[in-house]
GUNUPA-16791 format. One record per residue (C-alpha): residue in one letter; x, y, z. Coordinates in Angstrom, 1 decimal. Example, Ala and Ser with C-alpha at 12.3 -4.5 7.8 and 13.67 -1.06 7.14 Angstrom:
residues 2
<r sevex="A" east="12.3" north="-4.5" up="7.8"/>
<r sevex="S" east="13.7" north="-1.1" up="7.1"/>
END
This chain:
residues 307
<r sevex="X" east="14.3" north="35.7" up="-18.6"/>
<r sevex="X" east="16.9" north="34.4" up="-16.8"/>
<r sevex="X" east="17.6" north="30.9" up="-15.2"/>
<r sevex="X" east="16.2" north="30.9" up="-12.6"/>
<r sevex="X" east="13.1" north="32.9" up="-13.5"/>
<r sevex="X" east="12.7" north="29.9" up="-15.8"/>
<r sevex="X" east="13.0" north="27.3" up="-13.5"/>
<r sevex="X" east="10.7" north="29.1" up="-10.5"/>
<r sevex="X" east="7.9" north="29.3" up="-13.8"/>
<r sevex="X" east="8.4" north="25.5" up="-14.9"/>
<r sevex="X" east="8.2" north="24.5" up="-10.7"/>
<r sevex="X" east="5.0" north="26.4" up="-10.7"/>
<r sevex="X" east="3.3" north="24.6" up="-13.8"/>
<r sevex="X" east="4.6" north="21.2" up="-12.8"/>
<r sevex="X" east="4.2" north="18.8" up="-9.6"/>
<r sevex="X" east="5.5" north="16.3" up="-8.0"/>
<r sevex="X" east="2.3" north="14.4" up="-7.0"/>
<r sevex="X" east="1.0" north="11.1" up="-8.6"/>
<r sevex="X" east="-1.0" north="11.2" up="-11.2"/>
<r sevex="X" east="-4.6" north="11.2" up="-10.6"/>
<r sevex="X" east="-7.4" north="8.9" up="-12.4"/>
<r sevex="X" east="-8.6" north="11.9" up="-14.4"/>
<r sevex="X" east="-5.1" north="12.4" up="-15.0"/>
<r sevex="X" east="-3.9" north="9.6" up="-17.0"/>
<r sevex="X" east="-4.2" north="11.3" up="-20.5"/>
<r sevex="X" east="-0.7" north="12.5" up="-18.9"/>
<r sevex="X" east="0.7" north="9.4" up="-18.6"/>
<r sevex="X" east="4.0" north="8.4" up="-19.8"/>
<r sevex="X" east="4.9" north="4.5" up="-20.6"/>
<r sevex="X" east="8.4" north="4.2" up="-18.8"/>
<r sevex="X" east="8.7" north="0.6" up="-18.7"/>
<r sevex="X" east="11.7" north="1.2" up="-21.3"/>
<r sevex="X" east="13.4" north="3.4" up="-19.7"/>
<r sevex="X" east="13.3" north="1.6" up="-16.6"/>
<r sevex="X" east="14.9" north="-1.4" up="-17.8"/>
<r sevex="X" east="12.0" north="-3.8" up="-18.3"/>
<r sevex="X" east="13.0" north="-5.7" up="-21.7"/>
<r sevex="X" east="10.9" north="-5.1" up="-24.6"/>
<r sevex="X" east="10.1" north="-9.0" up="-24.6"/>
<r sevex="X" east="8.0" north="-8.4" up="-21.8"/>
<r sevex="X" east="4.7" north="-7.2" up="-22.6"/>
<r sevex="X" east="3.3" north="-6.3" up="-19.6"/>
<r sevex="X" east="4.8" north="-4.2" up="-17.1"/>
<r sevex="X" east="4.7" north="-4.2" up="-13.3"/>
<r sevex="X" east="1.3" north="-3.1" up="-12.7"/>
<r sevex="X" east="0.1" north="-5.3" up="-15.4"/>
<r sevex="X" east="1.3" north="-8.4" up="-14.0"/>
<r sevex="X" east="-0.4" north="-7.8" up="-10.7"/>
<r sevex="X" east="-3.3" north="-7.2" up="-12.6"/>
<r sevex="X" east="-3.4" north="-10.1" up="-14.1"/>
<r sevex="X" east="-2.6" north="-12.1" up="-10.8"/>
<r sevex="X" east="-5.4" north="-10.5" up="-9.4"/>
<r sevex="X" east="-8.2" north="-11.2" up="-11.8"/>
<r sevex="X" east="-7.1" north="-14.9" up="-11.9"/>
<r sevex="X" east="-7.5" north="-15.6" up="-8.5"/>
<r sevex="X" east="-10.5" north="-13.4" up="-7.5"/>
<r sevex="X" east="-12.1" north="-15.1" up="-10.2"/>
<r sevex="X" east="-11.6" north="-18.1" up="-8.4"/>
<r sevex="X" east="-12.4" north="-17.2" up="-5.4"/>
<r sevex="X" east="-8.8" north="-17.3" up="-4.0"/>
<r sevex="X" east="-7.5" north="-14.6" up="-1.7"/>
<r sevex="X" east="-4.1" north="-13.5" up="-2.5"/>
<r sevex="X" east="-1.5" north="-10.5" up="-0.8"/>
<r sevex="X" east="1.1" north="-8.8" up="-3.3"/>
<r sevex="X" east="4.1" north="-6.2" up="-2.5"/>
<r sevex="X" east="5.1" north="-3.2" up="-4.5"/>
<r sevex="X" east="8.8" north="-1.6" up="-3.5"/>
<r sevex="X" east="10.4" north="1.0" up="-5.1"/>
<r sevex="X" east="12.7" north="3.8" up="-4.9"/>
<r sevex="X" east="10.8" north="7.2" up="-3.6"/>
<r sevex="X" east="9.7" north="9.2" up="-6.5"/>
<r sevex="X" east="9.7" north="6.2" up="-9.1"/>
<r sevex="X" east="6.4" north="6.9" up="-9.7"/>
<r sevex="X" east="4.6" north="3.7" up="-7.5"/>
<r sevex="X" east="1.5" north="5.7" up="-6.7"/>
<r sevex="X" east="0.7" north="6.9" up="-10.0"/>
<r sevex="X" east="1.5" north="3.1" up="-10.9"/>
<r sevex="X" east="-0.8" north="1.8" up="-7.8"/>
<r sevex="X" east="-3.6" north="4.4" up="-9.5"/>
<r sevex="X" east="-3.5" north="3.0" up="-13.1"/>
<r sevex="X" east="-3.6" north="-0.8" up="-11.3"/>
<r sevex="X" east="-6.7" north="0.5" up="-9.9"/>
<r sevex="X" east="-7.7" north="2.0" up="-13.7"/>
<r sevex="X" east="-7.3" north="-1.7" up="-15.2"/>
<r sevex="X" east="-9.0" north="-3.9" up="-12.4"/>
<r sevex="X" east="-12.3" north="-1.3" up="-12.7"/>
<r sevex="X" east="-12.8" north="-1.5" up="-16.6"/>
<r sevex="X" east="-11.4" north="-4.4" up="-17.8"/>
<r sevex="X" east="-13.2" north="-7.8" up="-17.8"/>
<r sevex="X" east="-13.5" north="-9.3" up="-14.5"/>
<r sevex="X" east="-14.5" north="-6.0" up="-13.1"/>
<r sevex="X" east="-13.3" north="-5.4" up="-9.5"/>
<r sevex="X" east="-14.2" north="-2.8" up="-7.1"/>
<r sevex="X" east="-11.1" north="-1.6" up="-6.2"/>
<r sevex="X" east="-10.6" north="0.6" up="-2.4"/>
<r sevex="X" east="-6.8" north="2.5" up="-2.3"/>
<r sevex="X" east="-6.0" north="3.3" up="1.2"/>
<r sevex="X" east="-3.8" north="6.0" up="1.6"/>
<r sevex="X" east="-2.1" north="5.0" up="5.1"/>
<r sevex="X" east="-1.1" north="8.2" up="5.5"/>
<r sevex="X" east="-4.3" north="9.6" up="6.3"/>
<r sevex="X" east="-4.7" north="7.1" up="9.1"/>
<r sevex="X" east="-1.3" north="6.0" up="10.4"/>
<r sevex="X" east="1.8" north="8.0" up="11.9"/>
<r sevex="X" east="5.0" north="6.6" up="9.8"/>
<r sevex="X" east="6.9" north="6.9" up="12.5"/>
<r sevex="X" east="5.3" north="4.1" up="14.3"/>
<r sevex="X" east="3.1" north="1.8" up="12.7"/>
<r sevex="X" east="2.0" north="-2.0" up="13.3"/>
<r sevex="X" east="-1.1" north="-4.2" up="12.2"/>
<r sevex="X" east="-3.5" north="-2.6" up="14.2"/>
<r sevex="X" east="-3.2" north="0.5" up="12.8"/>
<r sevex="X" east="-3.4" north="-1.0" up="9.8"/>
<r sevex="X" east="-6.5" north="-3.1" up="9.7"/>
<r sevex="X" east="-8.4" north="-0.4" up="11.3"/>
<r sevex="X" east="-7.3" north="2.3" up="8.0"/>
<r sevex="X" east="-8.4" north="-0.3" up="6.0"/>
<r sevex="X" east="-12.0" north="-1.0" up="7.4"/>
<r sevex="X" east="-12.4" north="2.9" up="7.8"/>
<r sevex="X" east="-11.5" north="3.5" up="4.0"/>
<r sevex="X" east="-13.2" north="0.2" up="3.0"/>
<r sevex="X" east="-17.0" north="1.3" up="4.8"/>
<r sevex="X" east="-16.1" north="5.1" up="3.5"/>
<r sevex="X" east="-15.7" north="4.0" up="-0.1"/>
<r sevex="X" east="-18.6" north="1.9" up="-0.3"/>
<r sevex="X" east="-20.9" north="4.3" up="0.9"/>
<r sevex="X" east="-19.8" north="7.0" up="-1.3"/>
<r sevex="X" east="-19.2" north="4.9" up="-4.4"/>
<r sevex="X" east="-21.8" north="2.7" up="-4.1"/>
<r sevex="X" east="-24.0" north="3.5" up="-1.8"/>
<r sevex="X" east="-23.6" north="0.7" up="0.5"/>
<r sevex="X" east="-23.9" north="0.8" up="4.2"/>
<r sevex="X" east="-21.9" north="-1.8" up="6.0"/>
<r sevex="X" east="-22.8" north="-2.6" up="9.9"/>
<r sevex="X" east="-20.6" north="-3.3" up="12.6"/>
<r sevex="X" east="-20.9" north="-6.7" up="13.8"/>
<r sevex="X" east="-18.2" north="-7.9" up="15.9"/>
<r sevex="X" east="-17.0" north="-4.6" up="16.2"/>
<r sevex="X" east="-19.5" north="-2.9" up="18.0"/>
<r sevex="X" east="-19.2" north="-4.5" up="21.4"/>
<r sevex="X" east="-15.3" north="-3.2" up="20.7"/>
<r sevex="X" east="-16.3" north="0.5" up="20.0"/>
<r sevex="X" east="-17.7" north="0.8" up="23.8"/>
<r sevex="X" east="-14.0" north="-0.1" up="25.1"/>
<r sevex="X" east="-12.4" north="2.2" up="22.9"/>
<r sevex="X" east="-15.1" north="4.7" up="23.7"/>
<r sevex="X" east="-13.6" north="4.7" up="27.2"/>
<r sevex="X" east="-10.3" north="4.8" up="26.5"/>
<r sevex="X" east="-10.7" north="7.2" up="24.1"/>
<r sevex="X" east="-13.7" north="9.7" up="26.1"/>
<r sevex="X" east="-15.0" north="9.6" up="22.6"/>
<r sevex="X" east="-19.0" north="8.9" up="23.0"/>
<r sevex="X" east="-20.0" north="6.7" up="19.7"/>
<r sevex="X" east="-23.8" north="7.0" up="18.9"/>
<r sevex="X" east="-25.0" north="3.5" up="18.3"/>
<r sevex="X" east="-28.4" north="4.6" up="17.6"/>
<r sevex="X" east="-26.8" north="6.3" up="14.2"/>
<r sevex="X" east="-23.9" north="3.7" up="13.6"/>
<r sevex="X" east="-21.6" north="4.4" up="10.7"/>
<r sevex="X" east="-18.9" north="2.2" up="10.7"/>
<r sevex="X" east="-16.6" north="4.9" up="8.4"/>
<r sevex="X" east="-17.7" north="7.6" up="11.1"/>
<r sevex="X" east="-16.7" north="5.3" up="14.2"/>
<r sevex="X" east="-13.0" north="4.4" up="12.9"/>
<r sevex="X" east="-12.7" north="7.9" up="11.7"/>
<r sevex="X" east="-12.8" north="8.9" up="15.5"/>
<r sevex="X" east="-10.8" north="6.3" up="16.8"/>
<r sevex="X" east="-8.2" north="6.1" up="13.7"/>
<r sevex="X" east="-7.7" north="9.8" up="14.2"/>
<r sevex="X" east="-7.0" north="9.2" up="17.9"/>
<r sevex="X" east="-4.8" north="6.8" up="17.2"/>
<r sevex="X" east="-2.6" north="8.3" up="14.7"/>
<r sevex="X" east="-2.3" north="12.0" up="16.9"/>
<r sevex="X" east="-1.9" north="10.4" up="20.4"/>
<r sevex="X" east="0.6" north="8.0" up="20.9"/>
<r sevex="X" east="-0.5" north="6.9" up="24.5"/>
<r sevex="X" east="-4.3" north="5.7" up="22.5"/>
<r sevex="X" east="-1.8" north="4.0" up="20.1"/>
<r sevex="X" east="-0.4" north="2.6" up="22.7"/>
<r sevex="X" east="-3.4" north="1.3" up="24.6"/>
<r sevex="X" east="-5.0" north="0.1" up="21.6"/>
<r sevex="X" east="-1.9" north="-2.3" up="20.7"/>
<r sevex="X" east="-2.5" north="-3.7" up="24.2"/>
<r sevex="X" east="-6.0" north="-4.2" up="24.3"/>
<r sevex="X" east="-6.0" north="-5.7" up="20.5"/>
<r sevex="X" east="-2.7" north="-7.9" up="21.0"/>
<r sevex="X" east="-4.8" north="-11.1" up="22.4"/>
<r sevex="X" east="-7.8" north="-10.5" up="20.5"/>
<r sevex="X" east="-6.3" north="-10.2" up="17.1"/>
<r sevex="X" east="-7.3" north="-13.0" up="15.6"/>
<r sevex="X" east="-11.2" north="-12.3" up="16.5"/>
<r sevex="X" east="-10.4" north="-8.6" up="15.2"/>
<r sevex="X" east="-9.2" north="-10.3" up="12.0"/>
<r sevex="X" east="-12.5" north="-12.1" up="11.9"/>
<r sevex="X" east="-14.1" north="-9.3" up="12.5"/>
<r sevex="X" east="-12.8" north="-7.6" up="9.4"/>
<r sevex="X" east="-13.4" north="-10.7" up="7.1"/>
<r sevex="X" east="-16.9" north="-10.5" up="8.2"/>
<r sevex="X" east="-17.0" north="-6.7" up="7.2"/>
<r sevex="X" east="-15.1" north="-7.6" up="3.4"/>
<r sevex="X" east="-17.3" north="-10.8" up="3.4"/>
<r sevex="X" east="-20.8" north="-8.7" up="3.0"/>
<r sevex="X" east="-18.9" north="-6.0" up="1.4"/>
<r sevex="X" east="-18.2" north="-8.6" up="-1.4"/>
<r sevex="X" east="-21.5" north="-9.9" up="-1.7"/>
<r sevex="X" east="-22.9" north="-6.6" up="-2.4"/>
<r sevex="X" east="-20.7" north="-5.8" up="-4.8"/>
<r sevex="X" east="-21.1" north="-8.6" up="-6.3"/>
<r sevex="X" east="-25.0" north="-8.0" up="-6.6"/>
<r sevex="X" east="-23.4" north="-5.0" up="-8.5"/>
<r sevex="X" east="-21.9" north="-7.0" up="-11.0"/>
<r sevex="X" east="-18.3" north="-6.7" up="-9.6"/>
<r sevex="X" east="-16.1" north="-9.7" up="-9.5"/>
<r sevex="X" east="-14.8" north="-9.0" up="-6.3"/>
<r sevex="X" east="-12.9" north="-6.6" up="-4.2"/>
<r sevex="X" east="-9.1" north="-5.3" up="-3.8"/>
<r sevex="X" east="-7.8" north="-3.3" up="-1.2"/>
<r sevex="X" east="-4.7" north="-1.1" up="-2.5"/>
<r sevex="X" east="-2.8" north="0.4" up="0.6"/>
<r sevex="X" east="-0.6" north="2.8" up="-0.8"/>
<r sevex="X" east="2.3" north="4.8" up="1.6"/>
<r sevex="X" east="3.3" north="2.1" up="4.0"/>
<r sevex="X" east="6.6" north="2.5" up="1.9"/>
<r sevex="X" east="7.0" north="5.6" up="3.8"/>
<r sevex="X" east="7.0" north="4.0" up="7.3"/>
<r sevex="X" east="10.4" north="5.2" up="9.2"/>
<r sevex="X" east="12.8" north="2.6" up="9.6"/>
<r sevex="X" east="14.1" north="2.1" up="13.6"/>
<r sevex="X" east="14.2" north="-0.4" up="16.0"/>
<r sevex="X" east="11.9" north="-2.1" up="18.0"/>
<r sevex="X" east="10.9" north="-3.2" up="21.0"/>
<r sevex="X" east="14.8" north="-5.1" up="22.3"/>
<r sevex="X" east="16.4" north="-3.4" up="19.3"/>
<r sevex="X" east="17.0" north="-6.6" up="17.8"/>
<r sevex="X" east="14.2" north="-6.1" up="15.4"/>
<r sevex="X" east="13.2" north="-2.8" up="13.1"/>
<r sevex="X" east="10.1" north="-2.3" up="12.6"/>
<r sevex="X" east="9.7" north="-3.0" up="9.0"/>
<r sevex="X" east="10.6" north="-6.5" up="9.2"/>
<r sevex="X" east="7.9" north="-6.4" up="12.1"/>
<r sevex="X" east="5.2" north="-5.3" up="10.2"/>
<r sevex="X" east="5.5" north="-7.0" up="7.0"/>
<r sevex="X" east="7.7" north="-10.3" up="7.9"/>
<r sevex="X" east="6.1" north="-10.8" up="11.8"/>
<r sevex="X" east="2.7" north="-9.8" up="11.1"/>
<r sevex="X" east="2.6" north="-11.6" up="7.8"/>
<r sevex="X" east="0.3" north="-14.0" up="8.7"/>
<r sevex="X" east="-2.9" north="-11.2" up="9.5"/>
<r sevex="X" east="-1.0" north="-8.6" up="7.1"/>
<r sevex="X" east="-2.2" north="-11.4" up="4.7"/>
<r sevex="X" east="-5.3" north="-12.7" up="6.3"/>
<r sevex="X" east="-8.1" north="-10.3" up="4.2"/>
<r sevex="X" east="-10.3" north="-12.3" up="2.6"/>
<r sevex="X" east="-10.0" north="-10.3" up="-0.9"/>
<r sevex="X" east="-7.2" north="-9.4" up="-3.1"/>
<r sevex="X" east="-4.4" north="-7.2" up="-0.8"/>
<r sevex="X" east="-1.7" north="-5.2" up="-2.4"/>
<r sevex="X" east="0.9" north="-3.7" up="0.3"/>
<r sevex="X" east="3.4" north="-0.8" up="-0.7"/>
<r sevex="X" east="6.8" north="-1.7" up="1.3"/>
<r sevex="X" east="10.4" north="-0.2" up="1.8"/>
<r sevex="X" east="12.7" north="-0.7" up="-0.8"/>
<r sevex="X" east="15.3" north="-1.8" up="2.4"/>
<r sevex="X" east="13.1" north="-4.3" up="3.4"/>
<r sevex="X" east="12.5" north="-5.9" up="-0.3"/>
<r sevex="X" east="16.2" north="-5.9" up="-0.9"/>
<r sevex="X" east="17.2" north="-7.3" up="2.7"/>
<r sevex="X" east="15.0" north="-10.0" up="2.9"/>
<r sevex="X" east="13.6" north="-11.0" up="-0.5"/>
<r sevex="X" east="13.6" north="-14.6" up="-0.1"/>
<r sevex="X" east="11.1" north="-14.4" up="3.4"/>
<r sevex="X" east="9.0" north="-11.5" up="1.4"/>
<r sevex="X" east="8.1" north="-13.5" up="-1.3"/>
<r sevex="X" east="7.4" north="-16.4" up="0.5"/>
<r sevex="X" east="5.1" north="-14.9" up="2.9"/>
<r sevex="X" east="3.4" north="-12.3" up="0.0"/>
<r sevex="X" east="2.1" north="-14.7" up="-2.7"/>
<r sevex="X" east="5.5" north="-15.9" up="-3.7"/>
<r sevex="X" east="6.0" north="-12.5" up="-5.5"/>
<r sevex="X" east="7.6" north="-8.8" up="-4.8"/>
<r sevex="X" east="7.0" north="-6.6" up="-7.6"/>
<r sevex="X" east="10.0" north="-3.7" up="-7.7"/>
<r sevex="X" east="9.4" north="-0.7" up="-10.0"/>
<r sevex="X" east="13.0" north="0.3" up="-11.0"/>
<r sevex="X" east="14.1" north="4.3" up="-11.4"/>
<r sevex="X" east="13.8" north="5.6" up="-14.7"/>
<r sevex="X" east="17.4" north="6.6" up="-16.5"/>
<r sevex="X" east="17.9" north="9.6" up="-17.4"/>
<r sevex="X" east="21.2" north="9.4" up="-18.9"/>
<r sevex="X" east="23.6" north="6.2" up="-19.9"/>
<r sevex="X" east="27.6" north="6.8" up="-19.0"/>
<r sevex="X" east="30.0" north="6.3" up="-21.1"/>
<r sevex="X" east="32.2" north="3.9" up="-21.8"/>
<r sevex="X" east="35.1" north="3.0" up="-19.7"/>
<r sevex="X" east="38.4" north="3.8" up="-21.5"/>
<r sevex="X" east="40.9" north="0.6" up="-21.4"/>
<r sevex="X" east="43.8" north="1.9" up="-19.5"/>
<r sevex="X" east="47.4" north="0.1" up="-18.7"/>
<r sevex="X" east="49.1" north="-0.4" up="-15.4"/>
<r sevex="X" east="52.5" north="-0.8" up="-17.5"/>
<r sevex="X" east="55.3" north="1.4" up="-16.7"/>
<r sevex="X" east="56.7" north="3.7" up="-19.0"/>
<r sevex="X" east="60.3" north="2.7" up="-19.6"/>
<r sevex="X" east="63.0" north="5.0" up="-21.2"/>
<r sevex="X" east="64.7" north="3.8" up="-24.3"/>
<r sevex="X" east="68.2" north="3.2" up="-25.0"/>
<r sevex="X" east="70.7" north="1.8" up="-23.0"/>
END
C-alpha cells in the first residue's frame, strides 16, 4: 500500500470534529502536553467548572471567556465542561449554543446573539426537559418583526423555540432583516435584555423544581466571528462585540461562558478580563515535537598563525 493510499484510509477513519458526549471514552488528557504544569490539578475546563458551581450556588451570575488557537480542541473541551456541570454535585442544566447555527460570522453583534441564545435555551428545555417557556415581553415584539419579516407567527400555538427559529433564520440569510433588526432593537435593548432575564428567570425555577442547581449557557463558535472593521473603521468588530457590548454580553442572569478570538484575548487582555469575571481562560496548542538545542556558536574571527 503505498503512502498515500495509507494516508486517504487513516483520513477516512478519522475526523476533525469535536468530540461528542457519547464520545468521551475517546478522550485524551492533553493538559501536559500543552504546557499546563503538573502542579496544577485542574485544567482549563476544570477551573471554570469550579467557578461556576461556586457562584450558581450562591446565586451569583457570572460571564467567562475561552480563547484558543483553531483546532486546539476548545469544543470538545466546551463539551466535557458541559459533562462535569451535569453530573457532578451541584448539578446544573447546562444549554451549548452553537452560534453557528444562528449567526453569520461574518457579521455578528448582540442582537444576534441574545436571540441564538433564547432560541436554543426554549429548544433545549422542551426537548430535555420537557418544559415550555412563554413569551412574555417578547410577544408584542414578534408582531413587529412579523412585518418586517412577512413571516406570519401563530400566537394561538406560540412556541417561543419555533418563533426565533423563523426570525433567527431570517436574520442570519438576509442581511437587509439583520440590518433592520439592529435598528429596531438598538433603543430597546435594555428592555430586550429584560426580556431574556425574564425568559432564564422561569427557566431556572423549573429546573430547579428538577433538582438542578441552576442553569449555564455555553455559546460555542463566536471564536470563529471574522475579524474587519466597523462602522468608521476605527473599531473591528471583535472588540465591538465582546469589549462594547460587554455590559448586555454579560447581563444573563445565569452562568455565561463566551468562546472569543484568540486576537482579541491577546490584544486586549487587561479590558477582557475586567469586563468577563476578571478571568480569560486560554487553552494552549498541544506540542508535538520539542527543538533542539541551540548550538553555542562564536562571532570570533579566525586568525592565521605565524608571523
Amino acid at each position: 500500500m503505498s503512502d498515500a493510499e495509507i494516508s486517504n484510509a487513516i483520513f477516512k477513519i478519522f475526523t476533525v470534529q469535536p468530540l461528542r458526549l457519547d464520545q468521551m471514552n475517546l478522550y485524551v488528557p492533553l493538559d501536559k502536553f500543552r504546557g499546563i504544569a503538573e502542579k496544577e490539578t485542574r485544567g482549563g475546563v476544570e477551573k471554570i467548572a469550579s467557578y461556576v458551581q461556586n457562584a450558581g450556588t450562591v446565586g451569583r451570575f457570572t460571564a467567562h471567556v475561552f480563547a484558543g488557537h483553531e483546532g486546539s480542541g476548545k469544543s470538545t473541551e466546551l463539551v466535557r465542561l458541559k459533562n462535569i456541570l451535569e453530573t457532578q454535585t451541584p448539578k446544573f442544566f447546562v444549554v451549548h449554543c452553537k452560534a453557528d447555527e444562528d449567526i453569520d460570522r461574518n457579521d455578528v453583534d448582540f442582537p444576534e446573539v441574545l436571540i441564538a441564545i433564547v432560541r436554543q435555551l426554549a429548544l433545549q428545555m422542551k426537548e430535555r426537559e420537557k418544559i415550555p417557556l412563554e413569551p412574555g415581553y417578547f410577544k408584542s415584539r414578534f408582531e413587529w418583526w412579523s412585518k418586517v419579516f412577512t413571516t406570519p407567527i401563530e400566537f394561538e400555538k406560540f412556541d417561543l423555540s419555533a418563533a426565533f427559529f423563523k426570525i433567527s433564520g431570517a436574520i442570519k440569510n438576509s442581511p437587509s432583516s439583520r440590518e433592520k433588526v439592529r435598528k429596531f432593537m438598538e433603543p430597546d435593548t435594555d428592555n430586550l435584555l429584560n426580556a431574556a432575564n425574564d425568559v432564564i428567570s422561569k427557566a431556572t425555577q423549573e429546573l430547579i423544581k428538577k433538582g438542578y442547581a441552576g442553569l449555564v449557557i455555553v455559546v460555542d463558535d463566536l471564536d470563529k466571528m471574522i475579524v474587519k472593521p466597523i462602522g468608521d473603521g476605527k473599531t473591528d468588530s471583535d472588540k465591538h462585540l465582546f469589549l462594547n457590548r460587554a455590559p448586555q454580553m454579560t447581563g444573563l442572569q445565569c452562568q455565561v461562558i463566551y468562546t472569543m478570538p484568540l486576537s482579541l484575548a491577546y490584544s486586549h487582555s487587561s479590558q477582557v478580563k475586567k469586563a468577563y469575571s476578571n478571568r480569560l481562560t486560554m487553552i494552549p496548542m498541544v506540542k508535538i515535537r520539542t527543538p533542539p538545542p541551540k548550538q553555542r556558536t562564536t562571532n570570533r574571527a579566525s586568525r592565521p598563525c605565524g608571523p
